[in-house]
NUTI-226948 format. One record per residue (C-alpha): residue in one letter; residue number from 1; x, y, z. Coordinates in nm, 2 decimals. Example, Ala and Ser with C-alpha at 12.3 -4.5 7.8 and 13.67 -1.06 7.14 Angstrom:
<atoms>
{res=a n=1 c1=1.23 c2=-0.45 c3=0.78}
{res=s n=2 c1=1.37 c2=-0.11 c3=0.71}
</atoms>
This chain:
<atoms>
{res=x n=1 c1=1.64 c2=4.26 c3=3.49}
{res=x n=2 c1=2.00 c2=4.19 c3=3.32}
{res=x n=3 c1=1.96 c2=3.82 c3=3.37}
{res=x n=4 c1=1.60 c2=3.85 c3=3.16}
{res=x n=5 c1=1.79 c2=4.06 c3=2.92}
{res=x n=6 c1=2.10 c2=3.80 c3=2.91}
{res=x n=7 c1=1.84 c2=3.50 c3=2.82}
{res=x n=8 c1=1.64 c2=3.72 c3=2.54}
{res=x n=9 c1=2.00 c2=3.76 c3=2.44}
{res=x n=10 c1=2.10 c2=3.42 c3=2.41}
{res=x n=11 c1=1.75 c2=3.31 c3=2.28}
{res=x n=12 c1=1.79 c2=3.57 c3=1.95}
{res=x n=13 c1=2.15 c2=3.47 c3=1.92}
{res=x n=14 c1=2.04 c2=3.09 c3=1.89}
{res=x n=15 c1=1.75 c2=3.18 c3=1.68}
{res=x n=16 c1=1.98 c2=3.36 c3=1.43}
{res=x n=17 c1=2.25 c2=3.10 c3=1.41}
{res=x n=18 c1=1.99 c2=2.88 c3=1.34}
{res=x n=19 c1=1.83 c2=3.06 c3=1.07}
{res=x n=20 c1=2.22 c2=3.17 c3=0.96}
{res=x n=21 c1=2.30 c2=2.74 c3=0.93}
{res=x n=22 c1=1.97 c2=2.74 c3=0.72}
{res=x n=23 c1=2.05 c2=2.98 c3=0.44}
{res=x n=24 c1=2.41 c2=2.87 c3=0.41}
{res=x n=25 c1=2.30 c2=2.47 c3=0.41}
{res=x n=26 c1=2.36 c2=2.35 c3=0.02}
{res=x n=27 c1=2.05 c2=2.27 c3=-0.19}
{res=x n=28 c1=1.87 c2=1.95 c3=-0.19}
{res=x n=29 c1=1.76 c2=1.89 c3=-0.54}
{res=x n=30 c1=1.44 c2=1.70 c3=-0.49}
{res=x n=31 c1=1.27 c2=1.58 c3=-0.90}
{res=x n=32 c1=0.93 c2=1.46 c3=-0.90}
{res=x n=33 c1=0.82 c2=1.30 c3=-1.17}
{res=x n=34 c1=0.46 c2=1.40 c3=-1.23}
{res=x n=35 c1=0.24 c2=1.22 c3=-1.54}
{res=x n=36 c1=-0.10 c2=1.31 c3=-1.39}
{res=x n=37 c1=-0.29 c2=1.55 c3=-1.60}
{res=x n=38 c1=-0.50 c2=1.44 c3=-1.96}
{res=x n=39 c1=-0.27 c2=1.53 c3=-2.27}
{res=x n=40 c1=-0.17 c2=1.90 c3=-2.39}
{res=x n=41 c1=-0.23 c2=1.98 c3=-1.99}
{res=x n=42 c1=0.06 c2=2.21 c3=-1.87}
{res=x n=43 c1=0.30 c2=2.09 c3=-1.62}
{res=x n=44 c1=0.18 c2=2.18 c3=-1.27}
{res=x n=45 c1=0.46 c2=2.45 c3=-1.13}
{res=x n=46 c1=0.67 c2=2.42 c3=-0.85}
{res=x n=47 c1=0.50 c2=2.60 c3=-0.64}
{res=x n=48 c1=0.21 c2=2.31 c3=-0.62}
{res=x n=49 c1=0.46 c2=2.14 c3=-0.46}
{res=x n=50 c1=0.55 c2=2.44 c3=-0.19}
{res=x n=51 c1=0.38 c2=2.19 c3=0.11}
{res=x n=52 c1=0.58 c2=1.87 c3=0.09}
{res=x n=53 c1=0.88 c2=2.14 c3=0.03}
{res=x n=54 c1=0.81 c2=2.27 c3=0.35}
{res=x n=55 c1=0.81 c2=1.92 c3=0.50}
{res=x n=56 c1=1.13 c2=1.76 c3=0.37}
{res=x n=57 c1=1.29 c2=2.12 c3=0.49}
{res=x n=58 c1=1.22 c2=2.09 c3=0.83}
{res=x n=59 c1=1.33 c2=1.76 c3=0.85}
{res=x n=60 c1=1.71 c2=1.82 c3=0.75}
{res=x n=61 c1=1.74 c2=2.18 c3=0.80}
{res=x n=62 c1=1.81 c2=2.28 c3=0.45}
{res=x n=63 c1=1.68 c2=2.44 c3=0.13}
{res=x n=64 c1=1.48 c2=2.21 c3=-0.13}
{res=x n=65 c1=1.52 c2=2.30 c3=-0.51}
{res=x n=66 c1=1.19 c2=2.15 c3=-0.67}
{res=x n=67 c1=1.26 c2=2.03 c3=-1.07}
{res=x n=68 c1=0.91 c2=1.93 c3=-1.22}
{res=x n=69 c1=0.93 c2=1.72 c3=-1.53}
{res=x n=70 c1=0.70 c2=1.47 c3=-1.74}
{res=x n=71 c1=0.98 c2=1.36 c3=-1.95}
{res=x n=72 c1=1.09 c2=0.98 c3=-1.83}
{res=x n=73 c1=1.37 c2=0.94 c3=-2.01}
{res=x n=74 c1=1.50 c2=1.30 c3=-1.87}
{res=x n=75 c1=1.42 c2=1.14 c3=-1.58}
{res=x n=76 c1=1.64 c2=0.84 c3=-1.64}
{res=x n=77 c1=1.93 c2=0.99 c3=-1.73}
{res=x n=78 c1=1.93 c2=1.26 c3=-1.44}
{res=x n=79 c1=1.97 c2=0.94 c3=-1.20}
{res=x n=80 c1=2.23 c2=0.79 c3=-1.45}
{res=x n=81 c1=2.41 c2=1.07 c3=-1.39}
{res=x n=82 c1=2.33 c2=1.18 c3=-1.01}
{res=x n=83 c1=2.20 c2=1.50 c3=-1.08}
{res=x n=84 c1=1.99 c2=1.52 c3=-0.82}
{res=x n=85 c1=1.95 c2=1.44 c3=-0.44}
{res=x n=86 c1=1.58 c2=1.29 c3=-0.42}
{res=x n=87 c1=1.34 c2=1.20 c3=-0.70}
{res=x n=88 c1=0.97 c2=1.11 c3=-0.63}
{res=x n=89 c1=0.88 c2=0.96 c3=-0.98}
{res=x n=90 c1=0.54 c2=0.76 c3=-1.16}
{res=x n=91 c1=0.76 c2=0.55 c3=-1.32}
{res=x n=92 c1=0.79 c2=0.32 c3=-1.08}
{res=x n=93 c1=1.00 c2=0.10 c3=-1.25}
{res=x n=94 c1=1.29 c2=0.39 c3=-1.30}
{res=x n=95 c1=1.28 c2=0.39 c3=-0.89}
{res=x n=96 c1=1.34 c2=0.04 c3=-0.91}
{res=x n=97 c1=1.60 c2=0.00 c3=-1.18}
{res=x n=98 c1=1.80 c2=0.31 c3=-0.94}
{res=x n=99 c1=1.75 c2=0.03 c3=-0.69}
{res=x n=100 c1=1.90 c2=-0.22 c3=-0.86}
{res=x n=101 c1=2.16 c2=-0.09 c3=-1.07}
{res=x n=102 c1=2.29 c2=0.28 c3=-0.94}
{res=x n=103 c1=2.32 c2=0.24 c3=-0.60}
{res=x n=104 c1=2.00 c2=0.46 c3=-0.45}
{res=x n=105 c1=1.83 c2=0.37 c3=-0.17}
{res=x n=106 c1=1.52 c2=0.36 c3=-0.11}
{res=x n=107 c1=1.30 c2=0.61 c3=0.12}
{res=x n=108 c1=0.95 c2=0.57 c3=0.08}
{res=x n=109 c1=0.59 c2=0.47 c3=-0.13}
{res=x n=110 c1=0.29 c2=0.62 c3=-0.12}
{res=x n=111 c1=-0.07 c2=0.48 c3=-0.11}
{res=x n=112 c1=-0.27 c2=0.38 c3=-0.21}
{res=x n=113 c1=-0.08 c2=0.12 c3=-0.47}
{res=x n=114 c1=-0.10 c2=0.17 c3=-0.82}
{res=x n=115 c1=-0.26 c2=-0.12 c3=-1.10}
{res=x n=116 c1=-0.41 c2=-0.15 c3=-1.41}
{res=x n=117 c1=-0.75 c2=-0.20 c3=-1.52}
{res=x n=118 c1=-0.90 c2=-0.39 c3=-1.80}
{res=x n=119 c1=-1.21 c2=-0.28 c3=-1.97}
{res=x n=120 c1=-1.42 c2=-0.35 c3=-2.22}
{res=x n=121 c1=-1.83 c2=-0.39 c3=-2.29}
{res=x n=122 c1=-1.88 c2=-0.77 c3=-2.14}
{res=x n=123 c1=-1.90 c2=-0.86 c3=-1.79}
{res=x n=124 c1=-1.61 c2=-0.89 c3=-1.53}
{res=x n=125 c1=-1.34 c2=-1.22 c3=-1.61}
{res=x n=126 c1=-1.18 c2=-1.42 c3=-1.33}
{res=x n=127 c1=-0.85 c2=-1.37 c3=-1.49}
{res=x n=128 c1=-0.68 c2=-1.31 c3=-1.84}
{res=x n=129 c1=-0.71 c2=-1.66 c3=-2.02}
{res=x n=130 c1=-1.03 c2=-1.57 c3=-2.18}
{res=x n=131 c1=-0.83 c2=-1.30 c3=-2.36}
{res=x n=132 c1=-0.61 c2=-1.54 c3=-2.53}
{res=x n=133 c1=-0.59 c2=-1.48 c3=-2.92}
{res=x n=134 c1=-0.77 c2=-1.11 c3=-2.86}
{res=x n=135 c1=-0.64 c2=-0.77 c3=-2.95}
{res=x n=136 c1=-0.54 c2=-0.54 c3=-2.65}
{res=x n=137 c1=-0.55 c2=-0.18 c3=-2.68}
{res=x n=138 c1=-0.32 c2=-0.01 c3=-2.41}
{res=x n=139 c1=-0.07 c2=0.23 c3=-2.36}
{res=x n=140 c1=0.29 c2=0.28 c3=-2.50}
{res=x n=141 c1=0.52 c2=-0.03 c3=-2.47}
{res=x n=142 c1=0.77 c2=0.23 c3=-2.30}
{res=x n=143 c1=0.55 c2=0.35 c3=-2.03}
{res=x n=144 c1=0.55 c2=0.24 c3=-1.73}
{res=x n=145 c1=0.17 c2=0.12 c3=-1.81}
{res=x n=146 c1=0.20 c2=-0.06 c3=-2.13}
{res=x n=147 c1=0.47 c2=-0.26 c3=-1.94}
{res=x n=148 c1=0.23 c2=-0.33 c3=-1.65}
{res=x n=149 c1=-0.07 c2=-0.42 c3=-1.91}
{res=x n=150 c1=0.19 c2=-0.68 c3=-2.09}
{res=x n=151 c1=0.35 c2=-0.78 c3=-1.81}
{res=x n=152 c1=-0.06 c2=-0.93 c3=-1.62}
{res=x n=153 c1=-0.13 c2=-1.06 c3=-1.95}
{res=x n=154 c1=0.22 c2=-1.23 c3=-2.03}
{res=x n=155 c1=0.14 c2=-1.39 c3=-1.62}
{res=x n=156 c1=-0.16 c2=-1.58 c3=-1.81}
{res=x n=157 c1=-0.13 c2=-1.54 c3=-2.19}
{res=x n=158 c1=0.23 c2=-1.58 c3=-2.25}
{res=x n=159 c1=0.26 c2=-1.42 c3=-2.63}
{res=x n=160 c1=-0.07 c2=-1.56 c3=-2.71}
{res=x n=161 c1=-0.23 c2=-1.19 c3=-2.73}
{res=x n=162 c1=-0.17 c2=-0.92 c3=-2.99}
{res=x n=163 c1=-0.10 c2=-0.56 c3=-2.80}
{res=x n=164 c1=-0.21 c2=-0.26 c3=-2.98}
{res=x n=165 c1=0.00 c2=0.00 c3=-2.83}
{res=x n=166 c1=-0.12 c2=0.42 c3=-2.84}
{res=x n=167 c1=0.05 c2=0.70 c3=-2.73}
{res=x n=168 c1=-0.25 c2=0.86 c3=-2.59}
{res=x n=169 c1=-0.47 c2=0.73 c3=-2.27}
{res=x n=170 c1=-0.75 c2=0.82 c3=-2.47}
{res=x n=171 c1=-0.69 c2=0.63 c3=-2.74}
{res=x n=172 c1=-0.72 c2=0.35 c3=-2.56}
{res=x n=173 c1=-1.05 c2=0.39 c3=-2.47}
{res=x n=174 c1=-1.17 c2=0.51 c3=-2.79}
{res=x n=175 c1=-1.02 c2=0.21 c3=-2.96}
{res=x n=176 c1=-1.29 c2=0.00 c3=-2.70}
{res=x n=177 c1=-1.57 c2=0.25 c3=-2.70}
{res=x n=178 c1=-1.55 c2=0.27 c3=-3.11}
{res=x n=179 c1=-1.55 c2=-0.12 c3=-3.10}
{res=x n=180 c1=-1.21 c2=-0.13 c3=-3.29}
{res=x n=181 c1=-1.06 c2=-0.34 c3=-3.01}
{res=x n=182 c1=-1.25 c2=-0.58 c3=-2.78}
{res=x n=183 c1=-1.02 c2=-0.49 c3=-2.48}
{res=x n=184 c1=-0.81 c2=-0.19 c3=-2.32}
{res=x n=185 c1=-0.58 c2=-0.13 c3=-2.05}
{res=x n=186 c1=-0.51 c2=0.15 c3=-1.85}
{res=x n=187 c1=-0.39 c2=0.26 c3=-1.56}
{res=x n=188 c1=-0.59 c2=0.24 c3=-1.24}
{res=x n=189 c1=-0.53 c2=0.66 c3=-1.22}
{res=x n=190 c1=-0.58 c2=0.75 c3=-1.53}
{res=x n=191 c1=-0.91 c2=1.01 c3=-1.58}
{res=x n=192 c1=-1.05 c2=0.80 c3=-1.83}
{res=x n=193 c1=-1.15 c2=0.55 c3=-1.54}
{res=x n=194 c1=-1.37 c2=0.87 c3=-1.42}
{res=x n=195 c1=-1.51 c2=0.82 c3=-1.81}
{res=x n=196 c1=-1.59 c2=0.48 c3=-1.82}
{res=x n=197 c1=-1.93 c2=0.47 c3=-1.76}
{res=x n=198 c1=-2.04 c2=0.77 c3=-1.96}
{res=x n=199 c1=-1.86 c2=0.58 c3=-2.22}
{res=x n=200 c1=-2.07 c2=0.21 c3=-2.14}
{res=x n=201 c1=-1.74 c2=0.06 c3=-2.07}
{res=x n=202 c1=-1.65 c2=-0.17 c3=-1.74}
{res=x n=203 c1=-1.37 c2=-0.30 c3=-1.55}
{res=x n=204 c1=-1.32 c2=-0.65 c3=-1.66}
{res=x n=205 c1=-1.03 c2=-0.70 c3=-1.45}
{res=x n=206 c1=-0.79 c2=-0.54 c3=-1.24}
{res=x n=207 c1=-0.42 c2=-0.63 c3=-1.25}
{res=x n=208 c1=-0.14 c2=-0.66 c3=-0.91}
{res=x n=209 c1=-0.13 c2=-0.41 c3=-0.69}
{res=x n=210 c1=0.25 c2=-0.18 c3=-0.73}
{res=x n=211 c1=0.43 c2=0.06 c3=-0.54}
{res=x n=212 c1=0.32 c2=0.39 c3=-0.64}
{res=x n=213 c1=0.49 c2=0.75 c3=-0.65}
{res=x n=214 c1=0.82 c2=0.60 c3=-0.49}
{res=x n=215 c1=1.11 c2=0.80 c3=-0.34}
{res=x n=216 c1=1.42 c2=0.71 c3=-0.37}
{res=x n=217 c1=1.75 c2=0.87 c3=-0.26}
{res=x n=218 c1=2.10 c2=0.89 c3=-0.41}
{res=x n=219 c1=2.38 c2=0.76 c3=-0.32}
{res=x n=220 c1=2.51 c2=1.06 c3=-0.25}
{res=x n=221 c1=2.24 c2=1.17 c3=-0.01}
{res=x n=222 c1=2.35 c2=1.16 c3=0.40}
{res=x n=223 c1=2.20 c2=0.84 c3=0.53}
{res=x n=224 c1=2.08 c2=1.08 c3=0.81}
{res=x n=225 c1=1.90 c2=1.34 c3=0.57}
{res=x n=226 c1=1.74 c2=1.02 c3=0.42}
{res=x n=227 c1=1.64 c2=0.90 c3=0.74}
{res=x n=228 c1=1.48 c2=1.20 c3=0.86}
{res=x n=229 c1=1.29 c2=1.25 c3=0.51}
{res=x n=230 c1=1.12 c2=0.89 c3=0.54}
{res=x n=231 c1=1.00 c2=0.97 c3=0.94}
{res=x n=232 c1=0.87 c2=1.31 c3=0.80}
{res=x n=233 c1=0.70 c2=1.19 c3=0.49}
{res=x n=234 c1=0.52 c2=0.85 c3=0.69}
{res=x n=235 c1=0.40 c2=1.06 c3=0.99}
{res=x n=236 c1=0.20 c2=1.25 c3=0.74}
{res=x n=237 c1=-0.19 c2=1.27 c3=0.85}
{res=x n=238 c1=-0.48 c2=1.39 c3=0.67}
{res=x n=239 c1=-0.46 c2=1.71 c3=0.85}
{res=x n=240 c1=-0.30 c2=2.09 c3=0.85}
{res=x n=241 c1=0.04 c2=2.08 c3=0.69}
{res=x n=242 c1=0.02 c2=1.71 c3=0.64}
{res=x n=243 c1=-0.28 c2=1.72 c3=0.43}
{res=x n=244 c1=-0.17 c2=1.99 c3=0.22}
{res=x n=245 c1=0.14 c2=1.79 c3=0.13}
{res=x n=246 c1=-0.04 c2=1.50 c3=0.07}
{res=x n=247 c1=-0.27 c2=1.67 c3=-0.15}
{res=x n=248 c1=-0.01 c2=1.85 c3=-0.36}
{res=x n=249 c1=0.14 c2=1.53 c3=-0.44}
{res=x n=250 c1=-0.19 c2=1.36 c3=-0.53}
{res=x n=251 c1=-0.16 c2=1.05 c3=-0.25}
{res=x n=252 c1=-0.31 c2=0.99 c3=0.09}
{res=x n=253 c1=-0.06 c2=0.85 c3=0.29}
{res=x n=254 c1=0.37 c2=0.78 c3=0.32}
{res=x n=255 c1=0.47 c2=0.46 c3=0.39}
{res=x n=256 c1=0.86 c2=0.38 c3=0.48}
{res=x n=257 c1=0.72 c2=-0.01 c3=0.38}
{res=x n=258 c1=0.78 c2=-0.15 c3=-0.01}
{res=x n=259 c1=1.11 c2=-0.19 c3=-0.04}
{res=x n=260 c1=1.10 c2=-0.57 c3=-0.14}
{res=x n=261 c1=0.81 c2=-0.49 c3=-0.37}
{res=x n=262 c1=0.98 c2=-0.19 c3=-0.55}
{res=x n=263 c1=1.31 c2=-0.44 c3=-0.57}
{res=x n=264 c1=1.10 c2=-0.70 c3=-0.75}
{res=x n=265 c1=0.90 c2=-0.49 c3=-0.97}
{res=x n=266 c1=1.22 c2=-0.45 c3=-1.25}
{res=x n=267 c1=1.20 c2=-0.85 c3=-1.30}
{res=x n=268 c1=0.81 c2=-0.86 c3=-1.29}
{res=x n=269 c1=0.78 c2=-0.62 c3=-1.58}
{res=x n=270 c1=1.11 c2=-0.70 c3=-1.74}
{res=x n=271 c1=1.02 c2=-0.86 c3=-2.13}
{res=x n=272 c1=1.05 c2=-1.22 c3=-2.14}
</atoms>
């Protein structure tokens, strides 16, 4: 009877210097990047994001302090200036440039891959030479769309095409629906793809394949917390906990592959 009452001992002991480690473990500040939504849509909370929390928590033992934020350039800086641990961001091409030129590394992509569609009224092109001399509508030139939409037509066109930036996704479409501009692109996610044919518009052509929703880590992050995160995040299924946290972060699958891809997307979309 004391040795049973010995082991219960030792088992809540463990249990409470476990939890004890837990609560005392500094935050990791984890930013995601969200741009889903149509415009004047609130920003989702973070408690959307309570499953893939609960995730990255288990797999290094310590607290995660969620920042939500649509603003890139807030985004941007916040790396500049390692203000956070971990930052899962649309812009792919901000994960990229952290690459590059501040030291992160690199911990994950999601899928599927992100591109951009071109649409318009005719029938679907074999590539973007038949566009040469036309007007484009497409997103801002700062986004990390517009720099995808000039990028695919700079690959065929080089500055034989006139861009007719918007600030709105909807304007884009309007623009092609209204007949003021022959063509539009926009991203492969955006909901005005779910519009397209209510609106008689097609996809004439769809642009590269990208890594979408990266993770990347900062310098300052343990190589072993990052390690962990990346197993945790790409043994994901479609199922229980896994789905939820897939779901809450709109992909269907982790993958600790892209690297070389996310590396090379900076040049790719760079201006020439």
């Amino acid at each position: 009877m004391n040795a049973q009452r010995a082991r219960t001992s030792w088992i809540v002991l463990a249990v409470t210097l476990v939890f004890s480690s837990f609560s005392h473990a500094a935050n990791l500040k984890f930013v995601i990047h969200d741009e889903s939504g149509a415009e004047g849509e609130p920003l989702p909370p973070p408690s959307r994001f309570a499953p893939i929390k609960q995730v990255i928590e288990t797999a290094i033992a310590r607290p995660v302090e969620i920042l939500v934020t649509r603003d890139r350039q807030r985004v941007r800086e916040m790396m500049e200036r390692n203000q956070a641990d971990l930052f899962m961001t649309h812009g792919s091409d901000l994960a990229s440039q952290a690459l590059l030129g501040l030291g992160y590394n690199f911990v994950a992509t999601a899928r599927p891959d992100s591109n951009v569609l071109f649409i318009g009224k005719g029938a679907a092109i074999e590539n973007l030479k038949v566009l040469a001399g036309k007007s484009i509508a497409m997103p801002s030139k700062d986004s990390l769309t517009g720099k995808m939409c000039l990028a695919e037509l700079r690959d065929f066109l080089g500055i034989q095409f006139i861009a007719r930036h918007s600030r709105e996704y909807s304007a884009v479409t309007w623009a092609v629906e209204n007949n003021v501009e022959p063509v539009g692109c926009i991203a492969s996610h955006s909901k005005a793809k779910d519009a397209l044919e209510a609106k008689k518009l097609k996809v004439l052509y769809e642009g590269r394949p990208v890594p979408a929703s990266p993770i990347v880590a900062a310098p300052s992050l343990p190589g072993a917390d990052r390690a962990a995160i990346a197993k945790a995040l790409s043994n994901l299924d479609d199922e229980g906990v896994g789905k939820n946290a897939l779901k809450a972060v709109g992909v269907s699958a982790f993958s600790e592959g892209g690297e070389t891809r996310l590396r090379a997307l900076g040049d790719w979309l760079k201006a020439k």
